[in-house]
DRENLO-258953 format. One line per 4 residues: for each residue x, y negated, z negated of N, C-alpha, C. Coordinates in steps of 0.001 Angstrom, whole numbers. Last residue first. Layout:
<pts>
X Y Z X Y Z X Y Z; ...
</pts>
This chain:
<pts>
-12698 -2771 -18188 -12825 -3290 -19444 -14221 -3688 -19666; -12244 295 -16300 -12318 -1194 -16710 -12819 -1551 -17428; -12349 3366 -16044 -10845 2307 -16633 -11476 1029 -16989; -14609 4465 -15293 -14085 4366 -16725 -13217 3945 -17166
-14053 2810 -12417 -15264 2304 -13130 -14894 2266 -14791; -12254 4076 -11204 -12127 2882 -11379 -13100 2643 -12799; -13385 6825 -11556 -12656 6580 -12673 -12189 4889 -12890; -15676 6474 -9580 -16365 6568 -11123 -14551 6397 -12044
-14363 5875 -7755 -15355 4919 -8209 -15225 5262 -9155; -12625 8165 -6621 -12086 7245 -7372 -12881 5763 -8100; -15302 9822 -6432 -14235 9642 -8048 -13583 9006 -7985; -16325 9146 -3963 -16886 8653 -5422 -16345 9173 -6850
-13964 9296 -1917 -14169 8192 -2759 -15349 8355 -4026; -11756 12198 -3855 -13179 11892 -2887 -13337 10448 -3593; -8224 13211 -3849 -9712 12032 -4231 -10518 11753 -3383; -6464 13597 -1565 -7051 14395 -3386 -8085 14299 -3571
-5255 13786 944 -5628 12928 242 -6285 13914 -872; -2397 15187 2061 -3646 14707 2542 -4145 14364 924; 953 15970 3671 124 15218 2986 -1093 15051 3307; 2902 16821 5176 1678 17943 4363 991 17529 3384
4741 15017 6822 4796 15716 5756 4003 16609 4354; 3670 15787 9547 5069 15768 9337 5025 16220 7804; 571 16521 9765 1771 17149 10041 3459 17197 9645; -215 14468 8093 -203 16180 7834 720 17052 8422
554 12196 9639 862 12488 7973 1444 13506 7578; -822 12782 11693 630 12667 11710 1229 12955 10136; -3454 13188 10611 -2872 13873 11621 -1992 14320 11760; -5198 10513 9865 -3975 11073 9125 -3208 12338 9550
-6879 7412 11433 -6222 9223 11178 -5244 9647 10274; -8834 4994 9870 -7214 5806 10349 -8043 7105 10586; -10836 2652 10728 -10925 4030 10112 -9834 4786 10784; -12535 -465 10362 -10834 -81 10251 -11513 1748 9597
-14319 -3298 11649 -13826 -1876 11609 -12659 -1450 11292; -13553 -6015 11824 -14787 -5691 11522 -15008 -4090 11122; -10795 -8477 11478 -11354 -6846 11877 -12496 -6206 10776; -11684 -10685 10949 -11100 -10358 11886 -11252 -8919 12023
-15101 -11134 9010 -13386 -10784 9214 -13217 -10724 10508; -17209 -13856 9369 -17073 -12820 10361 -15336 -12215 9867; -17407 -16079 6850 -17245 -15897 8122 -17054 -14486 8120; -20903 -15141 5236 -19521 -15239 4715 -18752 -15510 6799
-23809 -15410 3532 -23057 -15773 4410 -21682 -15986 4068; -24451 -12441 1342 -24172 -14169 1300 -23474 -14347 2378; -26692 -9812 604 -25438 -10348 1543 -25597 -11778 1409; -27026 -7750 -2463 -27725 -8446 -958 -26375 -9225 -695
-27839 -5178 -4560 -26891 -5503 -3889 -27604 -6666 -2508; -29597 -5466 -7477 -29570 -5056 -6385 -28451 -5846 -5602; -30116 -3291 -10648 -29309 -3976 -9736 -28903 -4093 -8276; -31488 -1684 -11908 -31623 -2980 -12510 -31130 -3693 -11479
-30871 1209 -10747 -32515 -100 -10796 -32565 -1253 -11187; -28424 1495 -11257 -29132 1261 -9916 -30822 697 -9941; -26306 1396 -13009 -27520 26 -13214 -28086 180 -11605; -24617 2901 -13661 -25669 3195 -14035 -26580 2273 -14403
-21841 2664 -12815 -22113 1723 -13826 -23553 1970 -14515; -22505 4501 -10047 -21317 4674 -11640 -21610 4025 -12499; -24175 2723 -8852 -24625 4325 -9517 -23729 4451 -10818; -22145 476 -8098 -23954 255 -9050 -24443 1528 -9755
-20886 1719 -7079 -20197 1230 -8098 -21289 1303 -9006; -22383 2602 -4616 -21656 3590 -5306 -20731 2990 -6713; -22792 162 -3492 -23935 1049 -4099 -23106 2048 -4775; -20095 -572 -2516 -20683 -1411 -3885 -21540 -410 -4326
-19941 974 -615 -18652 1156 -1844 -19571 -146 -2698; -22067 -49 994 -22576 2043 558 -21067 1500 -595; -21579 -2264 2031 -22393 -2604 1237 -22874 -624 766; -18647 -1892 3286 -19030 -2685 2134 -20131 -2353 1253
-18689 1480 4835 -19160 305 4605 -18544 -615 2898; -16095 3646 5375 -17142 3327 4911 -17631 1775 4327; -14679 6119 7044 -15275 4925 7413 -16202 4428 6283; -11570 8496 6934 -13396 8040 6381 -13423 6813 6809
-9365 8705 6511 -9636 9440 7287 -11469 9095 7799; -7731 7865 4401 -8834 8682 3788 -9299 9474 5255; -4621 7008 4767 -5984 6583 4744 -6811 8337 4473; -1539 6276 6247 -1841 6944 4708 -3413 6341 4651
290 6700 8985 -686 6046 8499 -975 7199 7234; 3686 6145 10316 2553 7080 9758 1445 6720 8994; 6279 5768 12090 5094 5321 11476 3834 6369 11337; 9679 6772 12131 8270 7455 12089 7120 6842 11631
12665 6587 12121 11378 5369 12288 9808 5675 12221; 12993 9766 12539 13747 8927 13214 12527 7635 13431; 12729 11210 8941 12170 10811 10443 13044 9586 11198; 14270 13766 6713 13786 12342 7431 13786 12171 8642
11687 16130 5250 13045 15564 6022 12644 14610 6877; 10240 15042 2206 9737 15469 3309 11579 15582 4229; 10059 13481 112 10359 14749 34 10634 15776 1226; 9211 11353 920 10439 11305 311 10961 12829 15
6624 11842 1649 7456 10996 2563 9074 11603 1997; 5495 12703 -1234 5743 13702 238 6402 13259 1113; 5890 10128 -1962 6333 10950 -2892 6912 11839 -1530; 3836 8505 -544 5363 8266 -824 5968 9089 -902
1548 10308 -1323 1695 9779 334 3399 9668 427; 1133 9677 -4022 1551 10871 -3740 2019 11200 -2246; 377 7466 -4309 1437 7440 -4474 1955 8797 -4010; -2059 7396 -2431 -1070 6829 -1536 596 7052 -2528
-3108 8639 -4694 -3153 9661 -2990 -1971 8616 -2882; -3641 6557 -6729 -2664 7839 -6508 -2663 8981 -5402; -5672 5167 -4404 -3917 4733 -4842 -2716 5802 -5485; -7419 6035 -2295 -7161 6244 -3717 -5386 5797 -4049
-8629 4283 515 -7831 5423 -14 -7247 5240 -1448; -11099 3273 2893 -10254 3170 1377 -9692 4570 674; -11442 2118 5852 -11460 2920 5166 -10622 3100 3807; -14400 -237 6067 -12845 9 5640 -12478 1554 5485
-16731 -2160 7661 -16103 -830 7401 -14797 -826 7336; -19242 -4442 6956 -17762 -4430 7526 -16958 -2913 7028; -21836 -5202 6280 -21740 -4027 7501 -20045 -3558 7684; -21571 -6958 4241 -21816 -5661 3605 -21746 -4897 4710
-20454 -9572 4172 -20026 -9003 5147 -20416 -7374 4602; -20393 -10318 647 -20693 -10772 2177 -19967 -9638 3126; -22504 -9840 -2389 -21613 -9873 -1737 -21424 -10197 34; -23878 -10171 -5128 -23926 -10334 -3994 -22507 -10322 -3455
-26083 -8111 -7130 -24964 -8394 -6813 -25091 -9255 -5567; -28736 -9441 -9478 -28352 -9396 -7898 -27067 -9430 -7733; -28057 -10052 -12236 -29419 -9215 -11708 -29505 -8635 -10114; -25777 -10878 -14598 -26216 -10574 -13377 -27388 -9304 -12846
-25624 -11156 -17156 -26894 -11799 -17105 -26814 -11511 -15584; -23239 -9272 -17812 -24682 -8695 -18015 -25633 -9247 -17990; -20743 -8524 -15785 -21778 -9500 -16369 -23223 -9303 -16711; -19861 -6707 -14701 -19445 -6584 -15936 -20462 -7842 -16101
-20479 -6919 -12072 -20956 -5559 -12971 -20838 -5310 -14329; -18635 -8733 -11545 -20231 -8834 -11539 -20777 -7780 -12030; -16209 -7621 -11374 -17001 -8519 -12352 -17883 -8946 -12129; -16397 -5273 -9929 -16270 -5105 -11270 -16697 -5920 -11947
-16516 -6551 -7151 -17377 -5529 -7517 -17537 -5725 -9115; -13757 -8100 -7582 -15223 -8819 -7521 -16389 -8261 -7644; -12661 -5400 -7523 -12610 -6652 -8264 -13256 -7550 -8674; -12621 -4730 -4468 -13186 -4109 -5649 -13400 -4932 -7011
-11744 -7100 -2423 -13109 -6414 -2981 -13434 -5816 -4239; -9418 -9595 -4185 -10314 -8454 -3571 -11567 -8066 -3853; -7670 -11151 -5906 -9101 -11423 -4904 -9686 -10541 -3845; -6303 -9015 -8311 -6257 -10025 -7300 -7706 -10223 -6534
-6082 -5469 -9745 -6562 -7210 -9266 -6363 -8090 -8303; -6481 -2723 -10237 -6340 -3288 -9246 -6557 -4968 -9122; -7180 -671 -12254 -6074 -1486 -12256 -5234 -2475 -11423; -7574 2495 -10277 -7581 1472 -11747 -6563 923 -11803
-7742 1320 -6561 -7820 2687 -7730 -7911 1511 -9437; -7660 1168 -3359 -8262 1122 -4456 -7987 1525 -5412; -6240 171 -452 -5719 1078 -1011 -6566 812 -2070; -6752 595 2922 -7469 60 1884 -7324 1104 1022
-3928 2127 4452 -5336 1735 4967 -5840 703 3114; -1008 1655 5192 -1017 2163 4029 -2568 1151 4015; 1930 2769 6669 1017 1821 7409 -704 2568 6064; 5236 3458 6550 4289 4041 6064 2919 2406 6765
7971 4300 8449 7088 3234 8501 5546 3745 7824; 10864 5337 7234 9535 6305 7587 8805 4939 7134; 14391 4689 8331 13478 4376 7744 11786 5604 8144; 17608 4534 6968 17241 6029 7953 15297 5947 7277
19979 1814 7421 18852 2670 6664 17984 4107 7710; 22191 1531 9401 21919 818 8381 20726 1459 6983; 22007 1374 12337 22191 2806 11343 22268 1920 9753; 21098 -477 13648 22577 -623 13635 23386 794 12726
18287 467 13488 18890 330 14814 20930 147 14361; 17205 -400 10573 17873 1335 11323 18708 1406 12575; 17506 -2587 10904 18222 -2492 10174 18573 -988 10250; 14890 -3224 12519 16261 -3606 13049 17618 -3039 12292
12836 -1981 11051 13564 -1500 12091 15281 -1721 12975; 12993 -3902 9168 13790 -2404 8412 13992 -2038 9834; 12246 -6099 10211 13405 -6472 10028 14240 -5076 9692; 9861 -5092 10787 11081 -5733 12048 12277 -5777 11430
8424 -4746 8539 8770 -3912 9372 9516 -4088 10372; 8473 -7552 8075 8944 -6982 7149 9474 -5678 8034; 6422 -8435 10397 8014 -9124 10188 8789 -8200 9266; 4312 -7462 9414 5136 -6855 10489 5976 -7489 10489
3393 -8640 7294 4181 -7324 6790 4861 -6781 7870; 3093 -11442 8072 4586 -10679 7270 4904 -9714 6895; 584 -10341 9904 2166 -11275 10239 3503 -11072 9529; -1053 -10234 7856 -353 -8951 8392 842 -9230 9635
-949 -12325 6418 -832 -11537 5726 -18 -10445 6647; -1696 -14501 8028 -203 -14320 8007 -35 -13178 7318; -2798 -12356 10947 -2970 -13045 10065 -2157 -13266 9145; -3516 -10502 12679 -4245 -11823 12922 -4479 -12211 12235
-1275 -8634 14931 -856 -9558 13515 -2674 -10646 13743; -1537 -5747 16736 -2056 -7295 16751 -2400 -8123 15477; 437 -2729 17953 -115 -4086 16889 -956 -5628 17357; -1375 -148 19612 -557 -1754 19478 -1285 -2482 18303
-2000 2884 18231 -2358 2035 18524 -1589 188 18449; -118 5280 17549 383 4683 18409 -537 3282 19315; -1498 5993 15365 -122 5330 15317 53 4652 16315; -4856 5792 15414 -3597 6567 15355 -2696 5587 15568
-8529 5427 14430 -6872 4576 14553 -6075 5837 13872; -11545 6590 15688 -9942 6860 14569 -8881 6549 14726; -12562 5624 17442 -13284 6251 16606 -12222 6122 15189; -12003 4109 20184 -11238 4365 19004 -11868 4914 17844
-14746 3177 21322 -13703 4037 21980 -12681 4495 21261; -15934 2305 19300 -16916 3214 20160 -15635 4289 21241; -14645 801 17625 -15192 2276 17001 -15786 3110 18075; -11577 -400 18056 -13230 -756 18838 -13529 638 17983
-10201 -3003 15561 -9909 -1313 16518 -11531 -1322 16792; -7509 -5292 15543 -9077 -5306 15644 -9068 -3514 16222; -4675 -4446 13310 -5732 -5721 14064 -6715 -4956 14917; -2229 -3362 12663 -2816 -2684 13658 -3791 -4267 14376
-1749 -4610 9820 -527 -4683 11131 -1396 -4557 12318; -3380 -3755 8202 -3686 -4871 9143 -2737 -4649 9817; -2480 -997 7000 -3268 -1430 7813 -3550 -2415 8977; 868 -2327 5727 -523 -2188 5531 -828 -1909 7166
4135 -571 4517 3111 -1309 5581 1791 -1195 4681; 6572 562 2563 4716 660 2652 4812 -558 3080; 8847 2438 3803 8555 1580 4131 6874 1206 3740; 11424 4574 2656 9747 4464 2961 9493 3082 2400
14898 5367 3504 14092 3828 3168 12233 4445 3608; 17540 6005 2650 16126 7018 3290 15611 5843 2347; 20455 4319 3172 19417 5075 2446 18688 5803 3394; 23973 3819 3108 22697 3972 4302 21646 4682 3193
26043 1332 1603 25157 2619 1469 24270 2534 2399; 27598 -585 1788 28092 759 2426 26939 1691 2179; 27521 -2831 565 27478 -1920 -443 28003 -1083 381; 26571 -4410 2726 27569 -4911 1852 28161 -3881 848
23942 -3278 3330 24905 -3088 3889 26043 -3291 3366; 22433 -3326 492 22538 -2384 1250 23723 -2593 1855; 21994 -6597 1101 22619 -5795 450 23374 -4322 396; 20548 -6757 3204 22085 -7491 3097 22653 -6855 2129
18139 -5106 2389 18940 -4648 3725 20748 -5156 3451; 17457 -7259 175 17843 -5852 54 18649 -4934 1154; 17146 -9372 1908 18423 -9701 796 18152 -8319 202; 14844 -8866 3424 16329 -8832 4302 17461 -8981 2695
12812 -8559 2208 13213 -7507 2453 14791 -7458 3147; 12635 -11320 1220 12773 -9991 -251 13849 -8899 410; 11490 -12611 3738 13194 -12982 2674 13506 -11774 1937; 9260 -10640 4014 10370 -11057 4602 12000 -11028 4335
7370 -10598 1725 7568 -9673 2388 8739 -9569 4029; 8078 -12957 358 8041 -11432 -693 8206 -10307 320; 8044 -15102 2014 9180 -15099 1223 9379 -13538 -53; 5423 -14659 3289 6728 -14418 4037 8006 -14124 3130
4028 -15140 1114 3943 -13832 1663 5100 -13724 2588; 4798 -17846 754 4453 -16713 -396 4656 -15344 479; 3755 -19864 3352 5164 -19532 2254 5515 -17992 1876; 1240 -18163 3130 1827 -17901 3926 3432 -18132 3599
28 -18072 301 326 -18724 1209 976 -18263 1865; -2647 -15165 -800 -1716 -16415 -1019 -1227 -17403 255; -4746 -13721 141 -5101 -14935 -256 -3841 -15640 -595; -3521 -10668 363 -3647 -11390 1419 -4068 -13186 1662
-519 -10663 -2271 -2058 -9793 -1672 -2271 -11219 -672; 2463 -8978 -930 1393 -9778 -1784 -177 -9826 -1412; 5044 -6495 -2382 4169 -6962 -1891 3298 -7949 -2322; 7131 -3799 -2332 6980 -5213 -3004 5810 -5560 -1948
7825 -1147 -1859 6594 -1210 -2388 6054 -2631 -2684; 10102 1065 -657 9935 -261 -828 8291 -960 -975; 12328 2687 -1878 10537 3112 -2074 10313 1151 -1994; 15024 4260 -1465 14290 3163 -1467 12985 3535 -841
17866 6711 -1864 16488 6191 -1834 15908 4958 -2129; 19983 5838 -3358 20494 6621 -1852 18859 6249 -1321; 22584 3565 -5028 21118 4112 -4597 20866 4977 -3302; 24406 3057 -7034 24746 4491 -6399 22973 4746 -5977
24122 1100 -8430 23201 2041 -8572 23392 2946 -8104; 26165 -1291 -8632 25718 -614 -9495 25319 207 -9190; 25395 -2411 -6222 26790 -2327 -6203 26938 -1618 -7411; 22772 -3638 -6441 23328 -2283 -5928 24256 -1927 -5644
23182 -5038 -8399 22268 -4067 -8858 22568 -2418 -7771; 24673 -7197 -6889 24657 -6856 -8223 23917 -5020 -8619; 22705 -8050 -5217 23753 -7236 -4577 24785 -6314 -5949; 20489 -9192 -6859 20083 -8253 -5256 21676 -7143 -5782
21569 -11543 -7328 20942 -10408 -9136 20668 -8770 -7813; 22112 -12766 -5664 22941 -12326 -6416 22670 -11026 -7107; 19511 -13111 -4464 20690 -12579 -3431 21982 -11930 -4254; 16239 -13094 -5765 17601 -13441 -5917 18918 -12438 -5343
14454 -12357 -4572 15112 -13226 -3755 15837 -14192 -4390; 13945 -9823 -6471 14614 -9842 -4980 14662 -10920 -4009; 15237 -10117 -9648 14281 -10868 -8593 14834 -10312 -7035; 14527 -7633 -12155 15352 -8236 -11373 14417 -8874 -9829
13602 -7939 -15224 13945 -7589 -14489 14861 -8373 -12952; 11131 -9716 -17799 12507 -9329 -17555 12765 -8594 -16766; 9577 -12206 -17490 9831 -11418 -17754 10880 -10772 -16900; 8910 -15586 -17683 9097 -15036 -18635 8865 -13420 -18386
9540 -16381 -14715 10620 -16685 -15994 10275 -15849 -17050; 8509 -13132 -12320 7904 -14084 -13570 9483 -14641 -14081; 10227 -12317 -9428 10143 -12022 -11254 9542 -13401 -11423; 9067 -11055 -7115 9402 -11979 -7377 9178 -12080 -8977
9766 -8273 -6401 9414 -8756 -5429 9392 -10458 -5744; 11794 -6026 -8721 10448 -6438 -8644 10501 -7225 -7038; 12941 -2478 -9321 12572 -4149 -8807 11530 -4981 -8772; 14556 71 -10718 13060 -734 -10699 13601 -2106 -10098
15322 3900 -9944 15653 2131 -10637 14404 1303 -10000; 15105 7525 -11053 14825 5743 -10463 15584 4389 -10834; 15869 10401 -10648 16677 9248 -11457 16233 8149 -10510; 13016 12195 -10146 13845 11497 -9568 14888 10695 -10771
10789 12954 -11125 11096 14233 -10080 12987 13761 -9766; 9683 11831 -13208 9814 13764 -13758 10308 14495 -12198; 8367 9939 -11727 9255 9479 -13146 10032 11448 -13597; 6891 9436 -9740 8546 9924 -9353 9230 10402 -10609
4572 8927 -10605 4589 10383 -9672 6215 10538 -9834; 5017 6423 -12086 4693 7595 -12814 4850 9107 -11956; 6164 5467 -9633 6708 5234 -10935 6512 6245 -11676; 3734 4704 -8195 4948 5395 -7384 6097 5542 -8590
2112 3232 -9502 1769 4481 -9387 2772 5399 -8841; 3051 902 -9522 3195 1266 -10294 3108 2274 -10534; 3157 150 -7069 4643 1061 -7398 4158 1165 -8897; 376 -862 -6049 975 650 -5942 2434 1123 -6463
499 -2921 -7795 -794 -1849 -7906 62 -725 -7747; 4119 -3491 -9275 2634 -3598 -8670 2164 -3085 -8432; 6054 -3024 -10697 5009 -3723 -11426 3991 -3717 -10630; 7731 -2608 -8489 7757 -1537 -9264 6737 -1973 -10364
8774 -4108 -6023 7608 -4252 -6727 6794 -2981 -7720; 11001 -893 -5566 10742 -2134 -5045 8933 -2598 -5565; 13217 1616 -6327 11382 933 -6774 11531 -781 -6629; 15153 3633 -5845 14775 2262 -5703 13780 2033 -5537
16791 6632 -6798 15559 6065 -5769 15551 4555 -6502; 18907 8762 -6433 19205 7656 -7168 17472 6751 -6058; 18572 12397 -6309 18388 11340 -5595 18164 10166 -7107; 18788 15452 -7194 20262 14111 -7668 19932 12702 -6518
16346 15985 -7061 17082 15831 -8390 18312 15237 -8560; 14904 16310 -4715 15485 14927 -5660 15270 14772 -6288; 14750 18397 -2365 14794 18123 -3649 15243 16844 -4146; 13018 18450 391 13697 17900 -104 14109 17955 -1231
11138 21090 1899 11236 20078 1283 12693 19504 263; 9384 23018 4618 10726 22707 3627 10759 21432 2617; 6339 24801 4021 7242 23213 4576 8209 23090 3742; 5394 26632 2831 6384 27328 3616 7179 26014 4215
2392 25009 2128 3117 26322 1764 4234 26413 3176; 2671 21897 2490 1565 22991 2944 2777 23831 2285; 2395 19414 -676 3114 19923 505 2408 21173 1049
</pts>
């Protein structure tokens, strides 16, 4: 927080961890665990483990007819390779049988909302240098199709006063412990193979900007601490531009195979968005958040986490 910004206490806040198993709530877990009395969700429970399903409507209204919840950290999510099914039904269905709930209960929260990035869709670098908030959405894809549906539905749900929401919009998030079919990931296991001689990868010109996952938990945290905004979208990013093919070279250094190992490009199609570099502006301002982590530490600690 900046010196002299008021802030919130929550010590008697009851907070709600939505996909509280995943990349990022897991990190939103450990930052809250010493500030907050939490409760945990998940986005879609495994049979074999134990918690609670959010598209189950029952096990939903149950929990918060229990929790005396005043906060929600809604964090459920899927990564962008599943089905469209899939992603609607985690980042859609999930989010309305928590809202239904909610209401049924009588409780209005302070709802942070983690969006992605994509919501935004294609940004020109020559005239947009730095995506701000108030750039129009353009969904071009179901991934970022359901997270703006997701965000429709919390908006709609502030509109009747229902939740008192802060639209977080949450750039290329990285850190230890990250799986699924992503970039970094695919970085790792080829780095972990020791008959590989040539990384390869595609689209090495395509610019992201990537932000450290405990920044983004700490992004939440300040959201929640912060006084609440009337719908306030706010972007959580590094502020930085940086290539595919400079975040692999910087894995190759950490791993300390820059001579042995060279990075080259495999035809891949063209992403939809070829460029992505936020501002954080609004962040700072509202709630005195800025980022910790230079990307080449969160490389090198990705790096000393993996197996």
């Amino acid at each position: 927080m900046i010196p002299g910004r008021v802030r919130v206490d929550l010590d008697s806040a009851k907070v709600l961890i939505t996909g509280a198993r995943g990349f990022i709530g897991r990190h939103v877990v450990r930052r809250l665990h010493s500030l907050a009395n939490i409760a945990l969700i998940e986005d879609r429970r495994p049979a074999d483990r134990p918690g609670i399903d959010l598209l189950d409507r029952s096990a939903v209204q149950r929990l918060v007819n229990a929790g005396h919840i005043s906060h929600v950290v809604h964090a459920c999510g899927s990564h962008p390779q599943r089905s469209a099914e899939d992603l609607f039904l985690v980042h859609a269905v999930a989010t309305q049988n928590l809202l239904d709930a909610l209401a049924n209960a009588g409780r209005v929260v302070r709802w942070i909302n983690v969006g992605s990035a994509a919501q935004y869709g294609p940004q020109d670098r020559t005239t947009e240098p730095e995506l701000g908030e108030a750039h129009p959405d353009q969904a071009l894809s179901p991934y970022a199709a359901s997270k703006a549906a997701q965000e429709q539905l919390v908006a709609s749900a502030a509109h009747h006063g229902l939740v008192q929401p802060t639209f977080l919009r949450v750039f290329n998030a990285i850190g230890p412990g990250q799986s699924a079919p992503l970039l970094v990931p695919a970085i790792l296991d080829q780095l972990h193979d020791p008959s590989t001689s040539v990384m390869r990868l595609g689209n090495l010109a395509c610019v992201r900007d990537f932000i450290d996952v405990r920044d983004v938990a700490d992004a939440i945290v300040a959201c929640l601490q912060s006084a609440p905004t009337s719908g306030e979208r706010l972007n959580v990013c590094s502020g930085s531009g940086t290539a595919v093919g400079e975040i692999a070279a910087l894995f190759v250094a950490a791993a300390g195979r820059d001579r042995a190992l060279r990075v080259v490009e495999v035809p891949m199609p063209s992403p939809a968005i070829l460029y992505q570099r936020g501002s954080r502006r609004r962040i700072e301002a509202l709630c005195g958040w800025r980022p910790r982590y230079a990307l080449w530490e969160t490389v090198r600690d990705i790096w000393a986490a993996s197996p």
